[in-house]
N, C-alpha and C positions, 0 to 999 in steps of 0.2 A: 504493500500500500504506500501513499506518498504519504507524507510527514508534515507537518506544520509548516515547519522552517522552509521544503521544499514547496510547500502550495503557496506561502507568502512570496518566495520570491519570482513567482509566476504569476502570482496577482501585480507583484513589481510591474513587471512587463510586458502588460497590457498594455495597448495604445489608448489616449484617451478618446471617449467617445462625446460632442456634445450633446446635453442636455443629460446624462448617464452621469453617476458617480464613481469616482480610480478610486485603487487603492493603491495610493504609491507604498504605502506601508504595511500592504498584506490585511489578512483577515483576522491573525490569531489572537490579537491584542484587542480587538474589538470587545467592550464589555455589556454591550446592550445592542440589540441589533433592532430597528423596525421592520415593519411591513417593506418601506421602501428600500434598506438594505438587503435585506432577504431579496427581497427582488432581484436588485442586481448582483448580489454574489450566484445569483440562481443562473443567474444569464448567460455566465463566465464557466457552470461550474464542470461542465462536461468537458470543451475544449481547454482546462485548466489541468485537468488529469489525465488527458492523452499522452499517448510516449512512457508515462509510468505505470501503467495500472494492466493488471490483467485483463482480458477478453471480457469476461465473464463482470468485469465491474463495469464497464465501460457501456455493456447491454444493458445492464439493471439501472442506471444512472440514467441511459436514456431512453428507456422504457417510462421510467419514472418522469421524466422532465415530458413526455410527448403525450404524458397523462394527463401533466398539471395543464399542459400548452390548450389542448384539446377543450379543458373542460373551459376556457377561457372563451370560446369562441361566441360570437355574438346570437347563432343559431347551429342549431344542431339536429346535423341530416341522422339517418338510419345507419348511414355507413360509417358516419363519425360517432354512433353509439356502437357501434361492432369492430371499432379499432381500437375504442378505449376498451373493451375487453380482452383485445389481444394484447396493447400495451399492459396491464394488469397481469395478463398470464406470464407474459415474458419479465416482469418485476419479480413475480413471486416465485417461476423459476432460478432465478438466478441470487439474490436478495441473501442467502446463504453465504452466499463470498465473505458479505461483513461478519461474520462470526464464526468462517473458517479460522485456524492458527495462522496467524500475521493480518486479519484481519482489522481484529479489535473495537467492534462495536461497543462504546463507552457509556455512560449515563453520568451525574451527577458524583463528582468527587473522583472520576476516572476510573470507579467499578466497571467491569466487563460485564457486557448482558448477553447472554447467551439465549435469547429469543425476540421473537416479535409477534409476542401479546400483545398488541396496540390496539386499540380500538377503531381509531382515524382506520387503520388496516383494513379494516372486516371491511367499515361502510362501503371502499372503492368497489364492493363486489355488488354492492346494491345503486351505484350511480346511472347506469344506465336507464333502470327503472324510474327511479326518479325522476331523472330528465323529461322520460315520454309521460310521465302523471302530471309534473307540474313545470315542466319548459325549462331553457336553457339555465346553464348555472348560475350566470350572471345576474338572473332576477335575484337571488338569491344571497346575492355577498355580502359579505359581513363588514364591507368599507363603506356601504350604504348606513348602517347604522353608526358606525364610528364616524363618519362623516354628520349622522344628524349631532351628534354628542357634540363635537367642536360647537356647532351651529348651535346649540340649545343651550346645554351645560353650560357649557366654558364662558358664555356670552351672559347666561344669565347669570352666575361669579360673579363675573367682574360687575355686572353694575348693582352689586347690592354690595352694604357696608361692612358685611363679616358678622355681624350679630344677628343671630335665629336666622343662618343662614338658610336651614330649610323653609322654612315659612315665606322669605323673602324668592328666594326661588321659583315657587309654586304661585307665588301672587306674579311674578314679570314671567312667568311664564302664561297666565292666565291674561295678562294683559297682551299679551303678543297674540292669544290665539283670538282678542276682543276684536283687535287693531285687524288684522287678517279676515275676521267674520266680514269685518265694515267695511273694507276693502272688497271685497266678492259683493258686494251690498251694490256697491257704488259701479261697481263693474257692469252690472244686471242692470243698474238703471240707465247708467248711462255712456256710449258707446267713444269709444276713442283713452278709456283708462286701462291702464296696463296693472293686471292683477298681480301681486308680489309679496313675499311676504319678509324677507333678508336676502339683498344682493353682497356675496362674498367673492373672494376671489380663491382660486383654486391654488391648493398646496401642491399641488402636483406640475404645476409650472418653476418651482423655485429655483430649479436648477438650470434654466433660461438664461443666456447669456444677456447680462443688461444692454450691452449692445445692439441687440438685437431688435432692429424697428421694421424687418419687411413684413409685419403681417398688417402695416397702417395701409388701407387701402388706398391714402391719400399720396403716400411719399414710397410708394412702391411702384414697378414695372411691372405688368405677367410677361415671361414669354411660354405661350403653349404651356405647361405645367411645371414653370418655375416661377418665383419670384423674386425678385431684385428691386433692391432700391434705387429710385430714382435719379438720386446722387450717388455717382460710381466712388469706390473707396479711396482710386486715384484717379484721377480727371487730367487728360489731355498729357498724357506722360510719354515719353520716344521708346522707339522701341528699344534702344540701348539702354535704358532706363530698367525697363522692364526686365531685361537680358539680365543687367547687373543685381537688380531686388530678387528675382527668382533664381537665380545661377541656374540658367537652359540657356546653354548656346545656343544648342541648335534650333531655335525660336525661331527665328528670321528666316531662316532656309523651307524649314518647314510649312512656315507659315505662307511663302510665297509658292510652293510650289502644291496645298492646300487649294490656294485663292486660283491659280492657274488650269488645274483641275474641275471647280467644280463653276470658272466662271468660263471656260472654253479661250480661254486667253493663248494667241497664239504667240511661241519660241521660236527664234531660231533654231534648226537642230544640231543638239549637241548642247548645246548654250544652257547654263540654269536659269528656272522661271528667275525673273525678276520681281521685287515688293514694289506692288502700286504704291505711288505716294501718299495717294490717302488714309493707307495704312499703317504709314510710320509714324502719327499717333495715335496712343489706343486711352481707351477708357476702362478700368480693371477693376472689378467687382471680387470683395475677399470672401464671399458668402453667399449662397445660393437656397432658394427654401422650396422646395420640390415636391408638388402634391403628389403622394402614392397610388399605386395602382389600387383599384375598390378591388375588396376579396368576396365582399358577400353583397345580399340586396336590401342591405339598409337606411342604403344612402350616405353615410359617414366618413368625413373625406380626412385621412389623415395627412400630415405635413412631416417634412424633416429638413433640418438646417444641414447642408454641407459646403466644408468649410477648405477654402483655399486660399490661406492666410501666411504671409510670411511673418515673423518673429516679430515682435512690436516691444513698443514701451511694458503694456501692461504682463503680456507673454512671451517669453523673452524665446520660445520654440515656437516653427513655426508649424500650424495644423492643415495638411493636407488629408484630405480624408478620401477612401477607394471608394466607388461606387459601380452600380449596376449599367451596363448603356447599352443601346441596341445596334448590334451593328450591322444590322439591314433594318432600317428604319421605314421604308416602303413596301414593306409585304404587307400583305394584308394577312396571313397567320396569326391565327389566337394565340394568342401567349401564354402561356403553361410550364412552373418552373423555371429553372432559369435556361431550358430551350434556345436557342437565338442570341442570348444576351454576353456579351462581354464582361471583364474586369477591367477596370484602372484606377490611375489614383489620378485625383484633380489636383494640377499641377498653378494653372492661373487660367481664369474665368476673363476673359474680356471683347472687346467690340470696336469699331473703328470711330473715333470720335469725331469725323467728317461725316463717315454713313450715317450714324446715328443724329447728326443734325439734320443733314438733307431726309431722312423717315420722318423725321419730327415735322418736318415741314410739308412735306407731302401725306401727312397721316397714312405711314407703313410703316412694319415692326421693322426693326435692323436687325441686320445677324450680333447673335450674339455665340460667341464659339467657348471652345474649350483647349485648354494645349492637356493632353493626359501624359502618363507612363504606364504602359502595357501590360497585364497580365496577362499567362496561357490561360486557354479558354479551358473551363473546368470539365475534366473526365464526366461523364454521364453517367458514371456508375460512382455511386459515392461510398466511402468506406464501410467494410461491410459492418461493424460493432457499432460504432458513432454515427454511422447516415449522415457523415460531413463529407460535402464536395472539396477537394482542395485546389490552391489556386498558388499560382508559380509565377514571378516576377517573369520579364521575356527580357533577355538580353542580348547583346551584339556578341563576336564572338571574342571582341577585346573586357568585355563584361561591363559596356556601358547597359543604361537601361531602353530598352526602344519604347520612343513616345510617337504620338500623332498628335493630330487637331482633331476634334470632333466638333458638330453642333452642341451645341447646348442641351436643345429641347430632346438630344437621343438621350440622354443620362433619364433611369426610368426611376432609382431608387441609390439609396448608399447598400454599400456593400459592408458588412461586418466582417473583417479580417481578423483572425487571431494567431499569433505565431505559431508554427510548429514546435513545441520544446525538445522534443526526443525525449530521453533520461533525465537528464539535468538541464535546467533552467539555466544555469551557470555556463552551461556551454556558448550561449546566447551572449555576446557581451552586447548585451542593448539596456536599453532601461524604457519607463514607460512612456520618455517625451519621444525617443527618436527611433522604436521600435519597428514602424509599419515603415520607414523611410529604408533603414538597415537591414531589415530580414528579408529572404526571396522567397522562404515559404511558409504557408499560410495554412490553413482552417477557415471556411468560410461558417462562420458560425448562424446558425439558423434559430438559433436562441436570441438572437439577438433584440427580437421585440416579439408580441403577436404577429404583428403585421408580417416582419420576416418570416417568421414558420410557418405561416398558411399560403408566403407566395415562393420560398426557395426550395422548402421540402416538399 
């Protein structure tokens, strides 16, 4: 089995994700953990103990994790109640591992428990049922109630003085439900009032980069299923500029011979494209916010920030993040899995700051591209214990990285990469700012959100 010391420093060196909490300091010193750390150590925790772990743990961990994924889902088909019983089965076959010898399934004060009497246990055998009596798990969760407690409790605390604090509770509690009745009152009489009873804001935003302003619908761009803000992060900057902030030489080359490509521009032969002047200066965008593809039919559109950002005052590393792109963008094939779709990692996001005036003036989008570095396209058959696809940096054969240009609007989703560790973590000399920059291979983790695991696996 791996060890403390060895899971912490694999927790080290994870890359960071925004809006997700690192642990540059590992897990084991943690003395209290919430709902929303469990979460993210959950996220982490399979592709965290690959390379150390026997076969047989690696099944039961994601048996386990494709259980919990499962029951999360917003609706739930017949066939997604007859794979959470196969997940189930292959848990409880395998489950044994932790209380073989080297094992060490522990409890409280590091007693060894040689069973799983659990209760939480049995229920999974009865979840299926459940679902088809009383609908999907979600109606169901227990952060609904913990959420009304913030909202009620905690609110009605604070505005009473501490003495007979129960009495005081129960009366602002009876006055919120008076203020609410006559609210619904006023509603029914008369049209154009918006019924309410406490607007809060959501804890589950906290981890939101303050920077963060492209969801203002006022001071943002779309393009196709991104969003950018409407003030680029550097404005009218040369392309040498750019060359020097990114270190990508081969920027200019590329990029000209890109533009020559897809605008029919003719060369002499022999001769390299040459860069239109237009686009020796550009406009460069360090963030991009990317509506995902819908999984189910409920309408619910999720977003994700990626980020292609060089080192700054505030962040002294800089955060390029991989994502998913298409790279036949005009078929018309349904999309299933990751089928069709490419790796890269977003290198710098920008647009031609001449095009992008004359659009403005002629009311049409400008292109807005992308410069990547290349991953192999991931094997189709993904590992057989873990059910991870992996993903391989591409290189030259002097061991540079091979990059391209892309559109923008092909990038579908981010890609969750996680290192390969093999044995030891320590073989790795990465840490967790500059890991996804330094390592060539990868774990494409599918843990990495809901949204991930209903669209990668």
């Amino acid at each position: 089995m791996v060890g403390k010391d060895e899971i912490d420093r694999r927790f080290h060196r994870l890359p960071k994700t925004h809006g997700y909490r690192a642990f540059p300091g590992g897990i084991s010193k943690i003395s209290q953990w919430s709902i929303k750390d469990a979460k993210n150590i959950e996220r982490y925790a399979l592709a965290v103990i690959a390379g150390a772990s026997p076969a047989r743990v690696l099944r039961c961990v994601r048996a386990e994790l494709d259980f919990i994924y499962t029951t999360h889902f917003d609706t739930l088909s017949e066939t997604d109640l007859q794979h959470l019983g196969e997940y189930n089965s292959i848990y409880h076959e395998n489950k044994n591992v932790f209380i073989s010898p080297g094992g060490g399934r522990t409890g409280k004060g590091g007693k060894i428990i040689g069973h799983f009497k659990i209760p939480k246990l049995h229920a999974r055998h009865h979840y299926a049922q459940n679902a088809r009596d009383i609908g999907a798990f979600r109606n169901s969760s227990a952060e609904i109630t913990e959420r009304y407690h913030s909202e009620i409790v905690k609110k009605a605390y604070e505005a009473c003085n501490r003495k007979d604090v129960a009495v005081q509770l129960v009366r602002w509690l009876n006055r919120q439900e008076k203020t609410y009745q006559f609210d619904a009152y006023l509603c029914w009489t008369e049209d154009g009032w918006d019924l309410h009873l406490v607007e809060s804001d959501s804890e589950d935003d906290e981890d939101e980069d303050e920077e963060d302003h492209t969801d203002n619908a006022e001071s943002s761009l779309a393009v196709s299923s991104h969003r950018l803000t409407k003030t680029p992060s550097l404005r009218r900057v040369s392309i040498e500029r750019v060359v020097e902030i990114f270190h990508i030489p081969e920027f200019p080359k590329l990029l000209a011979s890109y533009l020559a490509h897809t605008d029919g521009a003719a060369t002499p032969s022999g001769a390299p494209p040459i860069l239109p002047s237009a686009w020796r200066a550009l406009d460069v965008w360090y963030r991009t916010r990317v509506v995902l593809p819908n999984v189910d039919d409920t309408g619910k559109q999720a977003h994700e920030n990626i980020l292609a950002r060089p080192h700054t005052a505030k962040d002294k590393i800089g955060r390029f993040h991989a994502v998913f792109f298409d790279a036949d963008p005009n078929s018309n094939d349904t999309q299933e899995g990751i089928e069709g779709l490419r790796v890269a990692q977003v290198k710098v996001i920008f647009a031609s700051t001449s095009e992008r005036q004359t659009s403005a003036q002629r009311g049409t989008a400008a292109r807005i591209l992308a410069y990547v570095q290349l991953f192999s396209i991931p094997r189709q058959k993904a590992h057989e214990d873990m059910q991870f696809f992996p993903a391989q940096r591409s290189l030259t054969d002097e061991g540079q990285p091979i990059c391209t240009i892309i559109p923008l609007d092909s990038i579908v989703q981010p890609c969750p990469l996680t290192p390969q560790f093999g044995k030891r973590a320590n073989d790795l000399q990465v840490t967790i700012d500059d890991c996804l920059d330094k390592c060539n291979l990868f774990w494409i983790n599918s843990f990495h959100s809901n949204h991930t695991y209903e669209t990668v696996y």
